[in-house]
C-alpha positions in Angstrom: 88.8 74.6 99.1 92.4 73.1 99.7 94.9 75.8 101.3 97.9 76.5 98.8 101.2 75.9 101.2 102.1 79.7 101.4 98.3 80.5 102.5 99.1 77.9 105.2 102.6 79.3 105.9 101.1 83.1 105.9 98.2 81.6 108.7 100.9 80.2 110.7 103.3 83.6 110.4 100.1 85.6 111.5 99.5 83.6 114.3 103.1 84.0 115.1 103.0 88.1 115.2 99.6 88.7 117.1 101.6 91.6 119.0 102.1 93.7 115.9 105.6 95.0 114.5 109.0 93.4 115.4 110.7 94.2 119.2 113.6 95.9 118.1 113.0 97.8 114.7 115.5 99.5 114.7 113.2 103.3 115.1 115.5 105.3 117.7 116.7 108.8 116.3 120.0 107.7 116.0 122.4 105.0 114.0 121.8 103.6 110.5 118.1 103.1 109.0 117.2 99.5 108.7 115.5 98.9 105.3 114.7 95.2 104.4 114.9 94.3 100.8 113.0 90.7 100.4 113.6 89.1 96.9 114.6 86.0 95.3 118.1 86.1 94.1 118.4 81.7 93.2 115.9 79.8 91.7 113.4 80.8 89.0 113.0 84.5 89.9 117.0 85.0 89.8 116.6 87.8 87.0 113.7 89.6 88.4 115.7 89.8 92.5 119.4 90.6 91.2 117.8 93.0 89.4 116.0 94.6 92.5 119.1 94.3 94.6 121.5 95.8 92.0 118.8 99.0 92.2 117.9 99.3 95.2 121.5 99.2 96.3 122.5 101.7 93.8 120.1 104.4 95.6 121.2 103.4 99.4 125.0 103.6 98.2 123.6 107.1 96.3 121.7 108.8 99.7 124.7 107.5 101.9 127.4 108.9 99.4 125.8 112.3 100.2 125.7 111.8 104.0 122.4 109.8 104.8 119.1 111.5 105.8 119.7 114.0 108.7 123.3 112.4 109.4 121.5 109.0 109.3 122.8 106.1 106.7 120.4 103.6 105.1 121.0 100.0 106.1 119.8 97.1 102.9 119.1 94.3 105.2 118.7 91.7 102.5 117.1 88.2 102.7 116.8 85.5 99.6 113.7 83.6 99.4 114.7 81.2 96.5 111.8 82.3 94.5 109.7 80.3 97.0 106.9 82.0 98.4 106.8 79.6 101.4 110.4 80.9 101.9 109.2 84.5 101.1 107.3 84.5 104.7 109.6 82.7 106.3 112.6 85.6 105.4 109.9 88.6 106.3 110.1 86.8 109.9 114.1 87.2 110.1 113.5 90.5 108.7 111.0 91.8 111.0 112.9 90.3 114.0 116.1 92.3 112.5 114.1 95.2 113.0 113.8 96.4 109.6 111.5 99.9 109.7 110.3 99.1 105.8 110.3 96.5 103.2 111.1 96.6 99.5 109.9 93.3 97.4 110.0 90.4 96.8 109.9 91.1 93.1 106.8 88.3 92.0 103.5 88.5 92.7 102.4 85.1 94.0 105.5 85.9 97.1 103.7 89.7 97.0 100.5 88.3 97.7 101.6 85.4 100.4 103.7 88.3 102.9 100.4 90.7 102.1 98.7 90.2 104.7 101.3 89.2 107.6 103.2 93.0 106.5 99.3 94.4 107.6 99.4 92.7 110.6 103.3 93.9 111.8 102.3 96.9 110.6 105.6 97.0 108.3 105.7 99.3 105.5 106.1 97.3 101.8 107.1 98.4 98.7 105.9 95.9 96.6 108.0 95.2 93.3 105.9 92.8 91.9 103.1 93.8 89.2 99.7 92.1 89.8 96.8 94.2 90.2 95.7 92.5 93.9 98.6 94.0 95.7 97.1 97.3 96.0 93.6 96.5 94.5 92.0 96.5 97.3 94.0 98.8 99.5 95.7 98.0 102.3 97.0 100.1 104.8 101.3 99.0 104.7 101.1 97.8 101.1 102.1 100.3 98.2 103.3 99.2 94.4 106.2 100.5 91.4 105.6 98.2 89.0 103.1 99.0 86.0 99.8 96.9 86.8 99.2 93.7 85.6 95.8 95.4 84.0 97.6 98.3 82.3 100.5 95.6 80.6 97.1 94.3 79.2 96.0 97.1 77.8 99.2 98.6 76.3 99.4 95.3 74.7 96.1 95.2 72.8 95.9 98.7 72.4 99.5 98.3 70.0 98.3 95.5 68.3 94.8 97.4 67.4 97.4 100.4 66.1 99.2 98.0 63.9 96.4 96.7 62.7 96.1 93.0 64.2 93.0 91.5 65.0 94.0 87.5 65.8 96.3 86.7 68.9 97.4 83.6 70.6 98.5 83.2 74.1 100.8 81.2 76.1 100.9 81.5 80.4 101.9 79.9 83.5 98.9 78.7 85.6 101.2 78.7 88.4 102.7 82.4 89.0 99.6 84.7 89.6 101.0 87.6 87.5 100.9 85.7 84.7 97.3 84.2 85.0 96.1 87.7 86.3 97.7 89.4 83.4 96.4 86.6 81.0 92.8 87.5 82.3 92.9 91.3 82.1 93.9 90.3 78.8 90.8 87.9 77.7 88.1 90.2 79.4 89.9 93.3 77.4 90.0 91.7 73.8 86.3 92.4 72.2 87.0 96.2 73.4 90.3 95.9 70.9 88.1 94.0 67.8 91.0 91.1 68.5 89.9 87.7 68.4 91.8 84.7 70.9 92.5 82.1 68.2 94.3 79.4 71.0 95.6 80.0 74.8 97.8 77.1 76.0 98.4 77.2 79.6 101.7 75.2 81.4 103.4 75.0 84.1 106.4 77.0 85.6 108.6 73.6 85.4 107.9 72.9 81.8 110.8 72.7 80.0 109.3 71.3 76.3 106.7 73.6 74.6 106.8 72.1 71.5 103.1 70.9 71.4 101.5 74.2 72.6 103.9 76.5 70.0 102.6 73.9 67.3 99.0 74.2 68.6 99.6 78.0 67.9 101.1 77.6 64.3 97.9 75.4 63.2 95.9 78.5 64.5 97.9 81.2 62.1 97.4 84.3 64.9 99.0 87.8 63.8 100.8 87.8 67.4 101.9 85.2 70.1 101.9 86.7 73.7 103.7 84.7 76.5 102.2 85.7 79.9 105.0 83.9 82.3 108.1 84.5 84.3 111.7 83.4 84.9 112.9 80.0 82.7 109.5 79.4 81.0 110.0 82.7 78.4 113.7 82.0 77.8 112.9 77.9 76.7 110.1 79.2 74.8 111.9 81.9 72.6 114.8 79.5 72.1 112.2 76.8 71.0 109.9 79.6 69.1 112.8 80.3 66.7 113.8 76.9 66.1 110.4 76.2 65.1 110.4 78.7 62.3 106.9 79.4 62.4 106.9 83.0 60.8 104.5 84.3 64.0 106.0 87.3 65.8 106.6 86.5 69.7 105.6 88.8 72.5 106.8 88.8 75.8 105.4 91.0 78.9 108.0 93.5 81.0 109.0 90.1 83.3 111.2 90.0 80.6 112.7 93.4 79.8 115.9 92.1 81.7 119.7 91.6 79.8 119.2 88.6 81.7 116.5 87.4 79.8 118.6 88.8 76.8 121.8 86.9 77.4 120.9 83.3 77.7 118.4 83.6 74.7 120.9 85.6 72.1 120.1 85.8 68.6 117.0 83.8 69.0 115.7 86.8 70.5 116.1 89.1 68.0 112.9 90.6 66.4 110.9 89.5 69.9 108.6 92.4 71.2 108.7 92.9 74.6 106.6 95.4 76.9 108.4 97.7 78.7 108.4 101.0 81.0 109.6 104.1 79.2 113.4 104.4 81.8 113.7 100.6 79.9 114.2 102.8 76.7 115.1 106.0 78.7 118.3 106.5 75.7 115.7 106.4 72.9 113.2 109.1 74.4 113.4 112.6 72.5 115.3 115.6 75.1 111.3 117.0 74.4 109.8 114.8 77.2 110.0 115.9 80.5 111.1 112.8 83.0 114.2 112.4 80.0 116.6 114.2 82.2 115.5 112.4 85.5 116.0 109.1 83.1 119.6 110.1 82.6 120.7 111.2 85.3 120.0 107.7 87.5 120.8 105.6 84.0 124.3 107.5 83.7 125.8 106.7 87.1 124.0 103.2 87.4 125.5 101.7 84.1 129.0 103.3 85.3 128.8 101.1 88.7 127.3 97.9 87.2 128.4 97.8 83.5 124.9 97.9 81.6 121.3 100.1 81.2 119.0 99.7 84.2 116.9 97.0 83.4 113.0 97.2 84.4 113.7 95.8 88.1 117.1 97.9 88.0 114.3 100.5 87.7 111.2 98.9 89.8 113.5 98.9 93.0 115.1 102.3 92.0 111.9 104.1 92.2 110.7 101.9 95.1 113.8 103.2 97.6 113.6 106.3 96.3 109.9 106.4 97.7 111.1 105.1 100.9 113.9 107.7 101.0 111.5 110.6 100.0 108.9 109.5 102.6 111.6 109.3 105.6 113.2 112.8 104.5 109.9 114.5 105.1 108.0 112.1 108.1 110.9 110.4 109.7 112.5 106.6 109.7 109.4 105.1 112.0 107.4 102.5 110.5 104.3 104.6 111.2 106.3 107.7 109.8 107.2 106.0 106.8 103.5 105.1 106.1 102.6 108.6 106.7 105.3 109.7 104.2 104.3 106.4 101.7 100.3 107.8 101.6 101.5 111.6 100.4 103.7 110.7 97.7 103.9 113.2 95.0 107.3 112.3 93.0 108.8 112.4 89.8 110.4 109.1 89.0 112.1 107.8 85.9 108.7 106.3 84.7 107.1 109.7 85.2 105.0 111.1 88.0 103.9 109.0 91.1 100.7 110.1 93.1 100.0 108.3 96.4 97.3 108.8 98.9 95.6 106.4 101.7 93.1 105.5 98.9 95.4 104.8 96.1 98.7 102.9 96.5 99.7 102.5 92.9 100.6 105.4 90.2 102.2 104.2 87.3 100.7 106.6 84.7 99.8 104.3 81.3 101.7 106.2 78.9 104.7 105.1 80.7 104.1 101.4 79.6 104.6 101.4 75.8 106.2 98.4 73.9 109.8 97.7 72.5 111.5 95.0 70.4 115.2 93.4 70.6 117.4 94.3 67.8 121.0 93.2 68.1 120.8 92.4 71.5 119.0 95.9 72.7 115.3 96.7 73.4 114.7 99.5 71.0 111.4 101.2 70.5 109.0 98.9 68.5 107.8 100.2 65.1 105.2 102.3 65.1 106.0 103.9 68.4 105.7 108.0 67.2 108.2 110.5 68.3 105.3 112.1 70.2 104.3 109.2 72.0 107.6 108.9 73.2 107.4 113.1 74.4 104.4 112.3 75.8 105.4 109.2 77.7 104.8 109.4 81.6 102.9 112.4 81.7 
């Protein structure tokens, strides 16, 4: 089987780091704490790595505004990878050779997936921000994950559209990112356990930019629900198209999209769209009754004082990932090995409820923390038929 470039590009960066972790890193008791943050703030991924920036900046600027950890300030060392996985390994070596003592990002999962297994061999500990399930499924030792599953989007999808009552769905997804064709297949092997019925899946690319055949593929096919599995441009060109088209279908996007960035260049034409989300996404809507609502407010308070709007879902992805970080280096210390000490006995509450880690589990979202919103006038809002309870209940 032909090598995809970034497998080639992660062979060549293992060959290059056969003597483990970086020279410097940065791990004497003294000085600032060198924290990389890899993500992809130009090209298609723009939304999804300003958003991870503007959070995990807001909890570095937060810990150092209160002195640091043990005297110690946190250090974002940030690289861009242009939303190009190839570039995504070849930033983790500038990183590593900056000395950085853990990684947050980058925030897809075909980048995720390309530095996996060159962060096992420098022995760097990662934060992944992306959301397919084959970041942390299989475990590996430096690898640990924020983001809802890939698997568990899937299933808070189909288990709404049972609630309300749908039984036919269509599907559109990009063959190219692998959160969208790993979240597409949780989908299709979870559908007969839902009594819902694929009526047509059109697959593209992430470069198309006319969807005009596949969305009237879709309306021939009459489906209760359209869900788009994709990432970046692709979901904004289709919503605008969507609505131009008229068809009557409601449109469904997955939590790459809970972003005001995906709100602002789409505008009205988004209005009525259902989006997945985590529960901090509609933190403002939960009822004082559930228990991470206070948590919610406290971050969502300061963070839309310092950058003008509501934490989006990578405001919040790279929020909880530093505050993991931070937690773990507070009660191990700020070496890489400490760090993955402190990463494998996590036991925090976070915004989207509470995280458990150990060496055999490296992901913790809990389910009820995924639920599903819709835009109205510009805001995700909870989407009808979310209860009052399940909203108490969220991320317990």
């Amino acid at each position: 089987m032909r090598r995809t470039p970034w497998l080639a590009m992660a062979a060549l960066a293992l060959g290059g780091c056969a003597g483990g972790s970086g020279t410097t890193q940065s791990q004497q008791a003294s000085g600032p704490i060198n924290i990389g943050l890899l993500t992809s703030l130009t090209g298609n991924y723009t939304a999804l790595g300003k958003g991870d920036e503007e959070g995990a900046q807001f909890m570095v600027d937060r810990i150092n505004a209160q002195g640091g950890i043990k005297g110690r300030k946190l250090h974002l060392d940030i690289a861009d990878d242009g939303s190009d996985p190839n570039q995504s390994l070849i930033q983790l070596s500038r990183l590593n050779g900056d000395g950085v003592v853990a990684l947050l990002g980058p925030p897809q999962s075909t980048a995720e997936l390309a530095i996996k297994p060159v962060v096992n061999q420098q022995k760097l500990p990662t934060v992944a921000l992306g959301a397919s399930d084959q970041q942390t499924n299989p475990v590996t030792p430096y690898m640990w994950q924020t983001a809802n599953l890939g698997s568990q989007v899937a299933r808070e999808i189909l288990q709404y559209l049972q609630q309300q009552g749908k039984t036919r769905l269509a599907m559109m997804y990009d063959s190219a990112n692998l959160y969208a064709v790993g979240g597409h297949d949780a989908t299709m092997s979870d559908l007969g356990r839902y009594g819902i019925t694929l009526v047509d899946d059109e697959v593209f690319q992430t470069s198309a930019t006319n969807f005009t055949p596949e969305i009237a593929n879709i309306a021939a096919k009459k489906p209760d629900f359209t869900l788009v599995w994709a990432t970046g441009a692709p979901p904004v060109i289709i919503t605008k198209q969507w609505a131009a088209a008229n068809t009557g279908i409601p449109l469904m996007m997955t939590g790459a999209e809970a972003t005001p960035l995906y709100l602002a260049p789409t505008g009205a034409t988004a209005e009525g769209v259902y989006v997945q989300v985590v529960m901090a996404d509609i933190g403002q809507y939960l009822p004082s009754t559930n228990r991470f609502k206070k948590l919610i407010d406290g971050v969502a308070g300061p963070f839309q004082r310092q950058y003008g709007a509501y934490p989006s879902q990578f405001n919040w992805d790279a929020i909880t990932a530093t505050s993991f970080l931070i937690d773990a280096i507070k009660r191990k210390g700020a070496t890489r090995e400490a760090i993955r000490q402190g990463l494998d006995s996590i036991s925090l509450d976070t915004g989207n409820g509470h995280y458990t880690f150990t060496p055999s589990r490296h992901n913790g979202m809990p389910q009820s923390a995924v639920t599903m919103a819709i835009v109205r006038n510009g805001q995700f809002v909870p989407a009808p038929g979310l209860t009052q309870q399940q909203l108490a209940k969220a991320g317990s």
